[in-house]
Each structure stands twice: as C-alpha cells, then as structure tokens.
C-alpha positions in Angstrom: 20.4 57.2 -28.3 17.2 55.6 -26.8 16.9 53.4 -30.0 20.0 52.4 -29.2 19.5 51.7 -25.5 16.2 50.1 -26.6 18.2 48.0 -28.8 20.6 46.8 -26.4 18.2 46.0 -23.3 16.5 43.5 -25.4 19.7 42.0 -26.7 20.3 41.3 -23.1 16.6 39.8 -22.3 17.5 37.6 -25.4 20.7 36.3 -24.0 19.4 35.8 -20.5 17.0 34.2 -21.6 19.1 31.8 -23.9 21.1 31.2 -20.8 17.9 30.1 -18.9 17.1 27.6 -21.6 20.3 26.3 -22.0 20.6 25.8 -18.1 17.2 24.1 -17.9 18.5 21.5 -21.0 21.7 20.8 -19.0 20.0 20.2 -15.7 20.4 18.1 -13.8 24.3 18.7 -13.5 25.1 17.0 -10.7 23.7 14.2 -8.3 19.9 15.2 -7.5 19.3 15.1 -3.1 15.8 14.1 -2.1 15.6 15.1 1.4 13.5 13.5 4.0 12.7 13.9 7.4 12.6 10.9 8.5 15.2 8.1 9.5 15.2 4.9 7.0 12.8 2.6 7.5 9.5 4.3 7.4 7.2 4.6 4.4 8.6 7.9 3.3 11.9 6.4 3.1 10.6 3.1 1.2 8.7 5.7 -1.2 11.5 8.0 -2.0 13.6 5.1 -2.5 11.8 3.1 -5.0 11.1 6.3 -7.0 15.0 7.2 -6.5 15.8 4.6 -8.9 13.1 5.4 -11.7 14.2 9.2 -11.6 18.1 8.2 -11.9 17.8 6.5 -15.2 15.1 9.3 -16.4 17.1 12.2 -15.2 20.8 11.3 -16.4 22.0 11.9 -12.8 21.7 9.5 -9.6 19.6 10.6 -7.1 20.2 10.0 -4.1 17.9 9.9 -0.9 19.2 12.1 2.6 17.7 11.3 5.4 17.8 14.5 7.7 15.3 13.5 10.6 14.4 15.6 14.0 12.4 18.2 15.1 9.3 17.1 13.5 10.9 17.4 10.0 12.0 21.1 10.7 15.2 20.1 10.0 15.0 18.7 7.1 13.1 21.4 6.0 14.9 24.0 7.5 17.9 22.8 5.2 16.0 22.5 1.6 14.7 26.0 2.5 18.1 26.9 2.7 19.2 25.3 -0.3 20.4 26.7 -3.8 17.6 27.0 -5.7 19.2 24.9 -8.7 17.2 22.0 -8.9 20.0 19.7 -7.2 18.1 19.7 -4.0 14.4 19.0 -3.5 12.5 17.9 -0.3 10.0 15.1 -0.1 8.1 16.4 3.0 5.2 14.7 4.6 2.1 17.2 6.0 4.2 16.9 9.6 7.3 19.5 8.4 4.9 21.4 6.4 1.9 21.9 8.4 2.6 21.1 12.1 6.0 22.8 11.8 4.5 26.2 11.0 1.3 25.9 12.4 2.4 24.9 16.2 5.4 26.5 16.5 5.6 30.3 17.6 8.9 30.9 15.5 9.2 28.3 13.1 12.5 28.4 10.7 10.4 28.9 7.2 6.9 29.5 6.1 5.3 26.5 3.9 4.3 28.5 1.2 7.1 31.5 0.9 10.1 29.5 1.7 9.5 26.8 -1.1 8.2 25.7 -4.6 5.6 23.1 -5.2 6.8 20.2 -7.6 4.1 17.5 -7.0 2.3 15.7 -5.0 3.1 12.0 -3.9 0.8 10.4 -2.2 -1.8 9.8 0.5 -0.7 7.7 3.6 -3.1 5.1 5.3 -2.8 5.0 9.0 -3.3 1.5 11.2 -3.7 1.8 15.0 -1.4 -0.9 16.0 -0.5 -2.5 19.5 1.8 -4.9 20.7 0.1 -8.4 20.6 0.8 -8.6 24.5 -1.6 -6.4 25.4 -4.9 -7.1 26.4 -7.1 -5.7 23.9 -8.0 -7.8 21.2 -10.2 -4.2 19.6 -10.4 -0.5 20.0 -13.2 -0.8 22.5 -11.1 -3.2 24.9 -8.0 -1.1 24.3 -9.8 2.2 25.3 -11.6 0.2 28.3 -7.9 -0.7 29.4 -6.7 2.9 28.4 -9.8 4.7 30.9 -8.9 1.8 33.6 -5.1 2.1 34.0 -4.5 5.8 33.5 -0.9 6.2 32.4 0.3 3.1 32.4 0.1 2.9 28.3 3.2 4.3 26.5 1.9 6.0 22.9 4.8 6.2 20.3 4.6 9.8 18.1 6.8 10.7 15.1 4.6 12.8 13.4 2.0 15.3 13.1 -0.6 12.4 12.7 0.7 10.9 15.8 0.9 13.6 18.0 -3.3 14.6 16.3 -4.8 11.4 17.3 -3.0 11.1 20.6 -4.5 14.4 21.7 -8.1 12.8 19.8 -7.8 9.8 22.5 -7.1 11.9 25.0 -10.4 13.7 24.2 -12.1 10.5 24.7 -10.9 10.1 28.1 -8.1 7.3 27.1 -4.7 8.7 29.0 -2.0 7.4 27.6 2.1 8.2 28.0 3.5 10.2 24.8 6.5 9.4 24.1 8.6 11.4 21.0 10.4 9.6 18.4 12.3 10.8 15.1 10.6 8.5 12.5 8.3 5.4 11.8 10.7 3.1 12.2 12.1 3.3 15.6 8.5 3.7 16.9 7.4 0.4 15.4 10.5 -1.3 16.6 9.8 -0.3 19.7 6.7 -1.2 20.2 7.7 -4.9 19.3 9.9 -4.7 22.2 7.1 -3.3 24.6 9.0 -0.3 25.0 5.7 1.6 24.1 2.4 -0.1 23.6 0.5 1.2 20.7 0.8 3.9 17.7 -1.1 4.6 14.7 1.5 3.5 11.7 1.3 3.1 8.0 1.1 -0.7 5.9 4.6 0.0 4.7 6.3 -0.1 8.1 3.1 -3.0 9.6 1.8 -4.7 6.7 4.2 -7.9 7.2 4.5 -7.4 11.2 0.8 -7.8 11.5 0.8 -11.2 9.0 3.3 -12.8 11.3 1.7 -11.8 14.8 4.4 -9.1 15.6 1.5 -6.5 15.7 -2.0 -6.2 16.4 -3.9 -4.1 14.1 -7.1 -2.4 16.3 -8.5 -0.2 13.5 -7.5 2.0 9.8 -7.8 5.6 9.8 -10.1 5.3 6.2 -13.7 6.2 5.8 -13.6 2.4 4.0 -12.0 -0.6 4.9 -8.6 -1.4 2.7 -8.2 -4.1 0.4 -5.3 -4.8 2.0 -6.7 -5.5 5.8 -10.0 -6.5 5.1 -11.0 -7.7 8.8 -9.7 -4.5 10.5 -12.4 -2.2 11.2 -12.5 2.0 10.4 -12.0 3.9 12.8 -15.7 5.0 12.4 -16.3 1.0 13.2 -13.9 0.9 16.1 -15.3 3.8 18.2 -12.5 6.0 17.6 -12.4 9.7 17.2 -11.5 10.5 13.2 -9.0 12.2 11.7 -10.7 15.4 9.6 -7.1 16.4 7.8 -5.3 15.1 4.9 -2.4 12.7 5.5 -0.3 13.3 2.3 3.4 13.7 1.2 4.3 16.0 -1.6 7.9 17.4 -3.5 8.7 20.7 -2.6 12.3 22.6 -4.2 13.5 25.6 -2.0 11.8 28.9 -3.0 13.1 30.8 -6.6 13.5 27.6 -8.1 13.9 28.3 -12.2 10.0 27.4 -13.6 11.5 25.6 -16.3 13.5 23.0 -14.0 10.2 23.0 -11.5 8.0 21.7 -14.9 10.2 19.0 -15.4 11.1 17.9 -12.5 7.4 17.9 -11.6 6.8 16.1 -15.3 9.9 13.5 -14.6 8.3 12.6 -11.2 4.9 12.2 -12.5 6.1 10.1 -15.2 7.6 7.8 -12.7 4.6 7.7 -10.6 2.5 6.4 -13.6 5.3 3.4 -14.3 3.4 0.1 -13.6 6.3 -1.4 -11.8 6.7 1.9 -9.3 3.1 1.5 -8.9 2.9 -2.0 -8.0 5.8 -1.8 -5.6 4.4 1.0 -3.9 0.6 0.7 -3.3 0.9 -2.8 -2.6 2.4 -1.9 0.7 -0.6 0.6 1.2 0.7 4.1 -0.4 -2.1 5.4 -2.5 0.2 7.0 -5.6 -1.2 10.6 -6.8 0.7 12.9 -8.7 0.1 17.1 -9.8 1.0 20.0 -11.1 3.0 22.7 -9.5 0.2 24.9 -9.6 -2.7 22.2 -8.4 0.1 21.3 -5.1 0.4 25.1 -4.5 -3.3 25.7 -4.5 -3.6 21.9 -2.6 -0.6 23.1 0.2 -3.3 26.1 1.1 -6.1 24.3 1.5 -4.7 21.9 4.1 -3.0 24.7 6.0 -6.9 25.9 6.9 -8.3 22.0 7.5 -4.9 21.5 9.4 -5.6 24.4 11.5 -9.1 23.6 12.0 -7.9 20.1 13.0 -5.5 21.9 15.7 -7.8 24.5 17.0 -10.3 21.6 17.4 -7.7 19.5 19.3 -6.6 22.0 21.2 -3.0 22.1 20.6 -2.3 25.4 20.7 1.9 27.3 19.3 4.7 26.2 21.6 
C-alpha cells in the first residue's frame, strides 16, 4: 500500500501544480486595481496613471487606478492587506503607509513586511520647499527669520510622512510653524495658492508649472545636488535647512501569499513599462527619478528603510501615538 500512497501524493503535487501554472498563464482575469493613498492630483496619482496605461495593453486587462486616501495611507493599506491574494489587487504605496504607518502608530492595522509581497520598486521622489509668493521671504534664511520672529503665525501643509519629518526638523531649528493635516499632495498645494497655509515641502509633479508661472515660490530641493530641472533653487544643504537622512521612495506591494509566479511577472510587466522611453519621458520630466527591482531586492530594500526611517524618527523625536 505505501507504493501506492506514494504514488498517489505525487499525482496530486503534479496536478496542483498544473493548476498553479495554468492560473499564473490566465492571470490576469479580471480588471487589475492599483491602490493608492492618496487623492488625484499628486505625483503618486500622475505616476500610477501614466504607467496604468502601459500595463493595460501589456497585461490583456485594464488597470485601473483607486484612489483610497486618509489616515496617512493606512487605509489604503489596510484594504490591499486585506485583499485576495490573486494578483487583481496591488498597492502602489509611498514610504508614508509603509513606514510612518507602522513605525508611529502603537496599533497599526498591518505590519510592512508580514502583511504584503514586494513586487517592485517605483521610484524616488524629489521634494521642493515651496511658499506662497505672498510671503515675505524671498530664501530659506528669510523664511526661517520670519518663522523665529512671528511664532505661529505660519500655517505648514503635511500629507505625508516627509511632511510631517521636516516640519518636526524646522521645529528643531527653532522655526514654529502651524501643522496643519491634509489627505494628499494636491489639496495641500491648492491651498497654499489660496494662502490657506503658507509653505510645504512638495514634489515637481504637483509645483513644477506653478513655480514657472509665479503661483509658487520655490525656497530650496531636498537633493544633496541641485536638479536639472530647478537649476537656481538651492539644496537644502545651501539653504540652511536641516536634511532629510531617509529615503523618499514609492514601491508596488500585492497583499501577503501572493502566488510567486503572478508576483515575477507582475514585477517583470511593471519593470518593462518602467524602461519604455515614452513612460520615461513623461514621468522624470516632471521630476520622478524611475527605478525599478526585483521582488527579492524591494524585500531586502523595505528593511533597510524601516531601520534609517526609525533612526530618522527617534532622531526627530516623534515618538508611537
């Protein structure tokens, strides 16, 4: 009998494994969700969008981008954690919902490493500190003189982890300013055009053509060079201003126990249409430096910023809520 029984277990090893493979051809099977967490309008949005279309034609499927936004992306990540792990649903996260989330919150809804599977990485952001052209501060030095002078009176947009870092950084610097909470890039910048708040740090996607038509000031860019792309704004080494020592990235993430054969290629689609010259131009032109990787190389990248990230808090002293 144990022939037998031998027999038959790997009969049913071969067939599960023959229904594996013939899932992974067929996916996807349905329309493909990239979730984000923030509203449309931001960079995210732009990004996910313009590589929305590339993946529909390579994929066979549309794909379609679902903006979840709130609670500093834990919603949105709450919900792909939650998600059949079928390859229909994937999460484009930025390093707020997957390293402010669980670092500063005493019960947060999912862990960053156990509650999903690395895809690939996106991209790196570039950060401007932008003001409304009304104020009167024409560089970082006069904007942190005003800052030290009138004590509250500045309104400071935050929508992200970023944000909420380098308002804690000016802070430290003696520059008191009002934080005030939004959802997403967006609202933030179109409120500072309307003077609701006075100044954020913002990326080129959501800035570039606001700063070109005198909408926004730019006081400084959050490189250790100066960009191509706003060669007469100053680092914010140059400006005076206290640097940012974590990554600012965005990466593709599926919900945990998602099948390795639909995480390859996914990951291999996506970093096809990352190399496309026309996704390329579209994207870094408006200041989104393009990088793609391996599942394994963003699982072993999601760990090391966990540690600078913490660093970065510790240092900050933000401290679990």
């Amino acid at each position: 009998m144990r022939p037998l029984r031998v027999i038959r277990n790997a009969l049913l090893v071969v067939v599960a494994c023959g229904a594996s493979l013939a899932w992974a051809q067929a996916w996807p099977t349905k329309p493909v969700r990239i979730v984000l967490q923030f509203p449309p309008g931001g960079s995210t949005d732009v990004v996910a969008r313009i590589l929305a279309q590339t993946l529909t034609a390579s994929l066979g499927q549309p794909v379609i981008v679902e903006n979840r936004p709130g609670a500093d992306g834990a919603i949105a990540g709450d919900f792909v954690a939650r998600a059949e792990p079928d390859g229909h649903t994937f999460f484009l996260a930025s390093n707020t919902p997957m390293m402010q989330v669980p670092l500063l919150k005493k019960n947060p809804p999912y862990d960053p490493v156990k509650s999903f599977t690395p895809v690939s990485l996106a991209g790196r952001y570039i950060y401007l500190l932008v003001v409304n052209p009304s104020l009167p501060a024409k560089d970082a030095s006069e904007l942190l003189a005003f800052a030290r002078a009138n004590p509250g009176k500045l309104n400071y947009g935050s929508y992200s982890g970023v944000t909420q870092l380098m308002h804690t950084r000016l802070k430290s610097v003696k520059a008191d300013t009002n934080l005030v909470n939004y959802k997403g890039e967006g609202p933030t910048v179109t409120d500072i055009m309307g003077g609701h708040v006075q100044l954020t740090f913002a990326t080129p996607i959501s800035t570039q053509a606001l700063i070109k038509e005198g909408k926004l000031r730019a006081l400084a860019i959050l490189l250790p060079a100066r960009s191509p792309l706003f060669p007469t704004v100053p680092t914010a080494a140059e400006a005076g201003l206290p640097p940012l020592t974590a990554g600012t990235w965005a990466a593709l993430f599926g919900p945990a126990r998602l099948p390795a054969d639909i995480t390859v290629k996914m990951s291999r689609e996506w970093n096809a249409a990352l190399q496309k010259p026309d996704v390329r131009e579209k994207i870094e032109k408006l200041g989104f430096d393009l990088a793609g990787s391996t599942p394994e190389e963003l699982g072993s990248f999601v760990g090391e910023q966990l540690q600078a990230w913490s660093r970065a808090f510790r240092e900050a002293g933000m401290n679990p809520e």
